[in-house]
N, C-alpha and C positions, 0 to 999 in steps of 0.2 A: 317499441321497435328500435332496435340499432340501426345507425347511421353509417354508413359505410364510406371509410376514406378512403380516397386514391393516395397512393404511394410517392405522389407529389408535393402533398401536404409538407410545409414546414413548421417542427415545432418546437415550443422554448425548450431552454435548455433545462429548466425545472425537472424535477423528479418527478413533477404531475403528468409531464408531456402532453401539453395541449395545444392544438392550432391558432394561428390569427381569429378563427371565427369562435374559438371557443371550446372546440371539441376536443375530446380526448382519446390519446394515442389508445391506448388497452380497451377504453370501453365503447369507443365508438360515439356517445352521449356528451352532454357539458359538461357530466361529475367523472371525476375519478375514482378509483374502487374505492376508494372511504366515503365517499359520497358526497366529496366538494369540490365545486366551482374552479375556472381560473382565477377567480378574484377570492379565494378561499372560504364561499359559503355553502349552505347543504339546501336541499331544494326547498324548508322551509325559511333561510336567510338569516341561518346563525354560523358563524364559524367556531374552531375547536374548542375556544373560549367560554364559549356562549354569548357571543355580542353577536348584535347584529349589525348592518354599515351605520348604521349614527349613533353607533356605541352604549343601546341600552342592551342590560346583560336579560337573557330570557327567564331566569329564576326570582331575579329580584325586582323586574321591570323597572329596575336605575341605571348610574351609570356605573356602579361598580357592584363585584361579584359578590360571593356571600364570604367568600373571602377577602372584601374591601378591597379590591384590584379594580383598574378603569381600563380600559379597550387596550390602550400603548404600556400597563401595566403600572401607573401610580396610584399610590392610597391616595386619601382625603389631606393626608400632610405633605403630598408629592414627595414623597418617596418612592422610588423606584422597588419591585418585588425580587428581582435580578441581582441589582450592585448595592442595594443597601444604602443607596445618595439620590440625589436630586435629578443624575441625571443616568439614562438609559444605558446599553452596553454600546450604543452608536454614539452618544455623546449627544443627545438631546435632553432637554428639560420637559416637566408635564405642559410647556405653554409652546412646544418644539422649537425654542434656542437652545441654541450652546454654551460654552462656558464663556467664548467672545461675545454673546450677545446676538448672534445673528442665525435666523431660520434655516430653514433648508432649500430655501432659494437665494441667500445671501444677504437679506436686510433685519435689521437690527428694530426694534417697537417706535424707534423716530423716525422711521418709514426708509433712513439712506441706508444705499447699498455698498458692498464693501469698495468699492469702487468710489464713495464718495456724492453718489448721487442717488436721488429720490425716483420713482416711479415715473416719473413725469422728464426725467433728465435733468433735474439742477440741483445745483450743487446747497449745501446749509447758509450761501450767501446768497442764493438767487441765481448762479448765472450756468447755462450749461456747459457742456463741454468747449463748446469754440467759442465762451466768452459772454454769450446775448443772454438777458434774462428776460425776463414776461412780457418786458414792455420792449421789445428788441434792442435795446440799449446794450452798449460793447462794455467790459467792465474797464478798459484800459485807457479806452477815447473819450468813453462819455458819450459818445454821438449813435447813430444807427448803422453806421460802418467800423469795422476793425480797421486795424491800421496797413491792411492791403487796401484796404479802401473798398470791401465788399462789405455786404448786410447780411441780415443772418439765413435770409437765403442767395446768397451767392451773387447777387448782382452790386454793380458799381454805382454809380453816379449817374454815369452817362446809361443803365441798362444794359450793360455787358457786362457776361460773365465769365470766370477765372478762365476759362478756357477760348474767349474771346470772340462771345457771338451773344446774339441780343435775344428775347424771349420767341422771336420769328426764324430763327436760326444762321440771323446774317451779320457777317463782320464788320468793324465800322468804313469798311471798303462796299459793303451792298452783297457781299457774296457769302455763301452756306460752306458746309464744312466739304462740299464735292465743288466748291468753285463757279458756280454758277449763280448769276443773279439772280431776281424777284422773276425777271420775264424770262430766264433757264437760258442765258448766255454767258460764257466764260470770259476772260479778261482779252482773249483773244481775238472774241466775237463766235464762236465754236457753243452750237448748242449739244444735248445728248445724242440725238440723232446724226450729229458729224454737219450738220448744216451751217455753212456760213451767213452772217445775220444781212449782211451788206448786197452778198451775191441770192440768197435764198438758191443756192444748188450746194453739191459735196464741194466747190471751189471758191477759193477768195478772189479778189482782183487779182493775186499775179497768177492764178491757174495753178495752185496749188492747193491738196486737201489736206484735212487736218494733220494728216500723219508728213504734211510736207513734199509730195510728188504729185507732180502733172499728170495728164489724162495718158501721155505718154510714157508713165511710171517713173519719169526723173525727178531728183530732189531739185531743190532750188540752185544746189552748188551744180546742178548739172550731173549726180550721178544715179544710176538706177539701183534698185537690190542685189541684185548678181553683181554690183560693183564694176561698170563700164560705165564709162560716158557716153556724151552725146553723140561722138566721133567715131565711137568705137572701141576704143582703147581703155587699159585696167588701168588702173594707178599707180603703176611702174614704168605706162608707155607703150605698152605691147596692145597690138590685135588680136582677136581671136585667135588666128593662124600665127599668131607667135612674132610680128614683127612689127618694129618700133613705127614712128610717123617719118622720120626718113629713109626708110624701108629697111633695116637692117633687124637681122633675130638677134638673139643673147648668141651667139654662139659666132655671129658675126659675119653671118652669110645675106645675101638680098634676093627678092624673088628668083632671078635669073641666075644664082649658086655663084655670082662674082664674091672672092671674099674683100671684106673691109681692109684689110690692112696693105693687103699685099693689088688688089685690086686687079684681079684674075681669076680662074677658075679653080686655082690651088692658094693653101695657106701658106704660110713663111716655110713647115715642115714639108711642103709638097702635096697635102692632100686635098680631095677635092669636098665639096659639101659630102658628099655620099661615104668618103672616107677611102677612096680610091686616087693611086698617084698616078701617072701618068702613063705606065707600063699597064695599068689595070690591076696591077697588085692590091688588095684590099689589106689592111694592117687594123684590124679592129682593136686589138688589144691596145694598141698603142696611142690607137684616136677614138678616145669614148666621147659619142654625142648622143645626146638623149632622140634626137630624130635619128641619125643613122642608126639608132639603136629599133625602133620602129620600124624604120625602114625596110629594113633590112628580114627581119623577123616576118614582115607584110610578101616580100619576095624570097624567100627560102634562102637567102645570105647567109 
């Protein structure tokens, strides 16, 4: 019975076209219409050859054909059937090295790899890449530290490593890489929870929490987030309503519309806070004020 694939199947790129699980595009089964495998055998486990996977040929029950050929295709003299030489059309030999000497995963029959090192990571004089060999000795010091003064796993002298915390995660100050001691308090005294260690509430002695504002929401320096102080006033001076601490606004007028300069109801020009002179004349164009400008717009002006 045929297997039937969903259209979500993905499959190699091969001409066999067959899925991750093995099946094939055209037939639905393992084999493809010639009658072989993804791994290219036939349901009795010869391929085109006639080898089977551990390379005995099914006519001769050896490991070469009756045409003296072996599974990767060398004679008895390792000769290749192909190129007429030692080695393959890929550039392998019947032992599969190359002409450098070295497999198809990069080592050479004295087990190093092109890279210079063994299976095990060292090098032909014993020592691996950063230096240590078998017995953890440094090859440049002699000692069991390199000349950072770490061992060949990463710790110092004193049990701290390159990045400066000891096998517990703590600095030679008592603290982890989030800053918090063995008993979860910061340098501040501030555990995770925002707990002062001294007060055991969200405040320290002076009534400020972690973030530095009183229960009040002022900082230490005395200002809140909306940036006013304790008085009232922003950091230019002004109140809410726009006027300084000995009562004057930017514009130079005091609660009761006296101006600053001239110290009356009108400016040097004649006009009043509202931007009226004395006639009642309004001259807007000439006296822009950002409250007259409100004002005014608030009463139909």
């Amino acid at each position: 019975m045929l297997v039937k694939l969903s259209n979500k199947k993905k499959y190699d790129n091969g001409t066999n076209s067959f899925d991750k699980a093995g099946y094939n595009r055209q037939t639905g089964t393992l084999y493809n219409q010639s009658g072989y495998d993804k791994e290219g055998y036939d349901k009795e486990g010869w391929n085109k050859e006639g080898f089977d996977n551990v390379g005995i040929h099914k006519e001769t029950g050896t490991l070469y054909s009756e045409e003296g050929w072996n599974k990767e295709g060398f004679d008895k003299d390792l000769i290749h059937r192909k190129t007429g030489t030692t080695y393959s059309k890929r550039g392998w030999n019947a032992d599969g090295y190359n002409i450098d000497g070295y497999n198809r995963i990069g080592y050479k029959k004295d087990g190093f790899h092109r890279n210079g090192y063994d299976k095990k990571g060292y090098d032909k004089e014993g020592y691996d890449k950063a230096g240590f060999d078998k017995d953890l000795i440094h090859r440049q010091t002699g000692t069991l530290y390199n000349q950072s003064g770490y061992n060949k796993e990463g710790w110092n002298k004193k049990g701290y490593s390159r990045i400066g915390y000891d096998k517990e995660g703590y600095d030679p100050d008592g603290y982890d890489q989030y800053l918090y001691d063995k008993e979860g308090w910061n340098k501040e005294g501030w555990n995770k929870d925002s707990i002062h260690r001294q007060t055991g509430t969200l405040y320290d002695k002076s009534g400020s929490n972690r973030q530095g504002y009183d229960k009040e929401g002022y900082s230490r320096i005395g200002w809140n987030k909306e940036g006013w102080n304790r008085d009232g006033y922003d950091k230019k001076g002004y109140d809410k309503k726009g006027y300084s601490r000995i009562g004057w606004n930017k514009e130079g007028w005091n609660k009761d519309s006296i101006n600053r300069q001239t110290g009356t109801l009108y400016d040097k020009e004649g006009w009043n806070k509202d931007g009226f002179d004395a006639k009642g004349t309004f001259r807007y164009e000439d006296y822009r004020n950002s409250e007259i400008d409100k004002r005014h717009d608030d009463h139909g002006h």
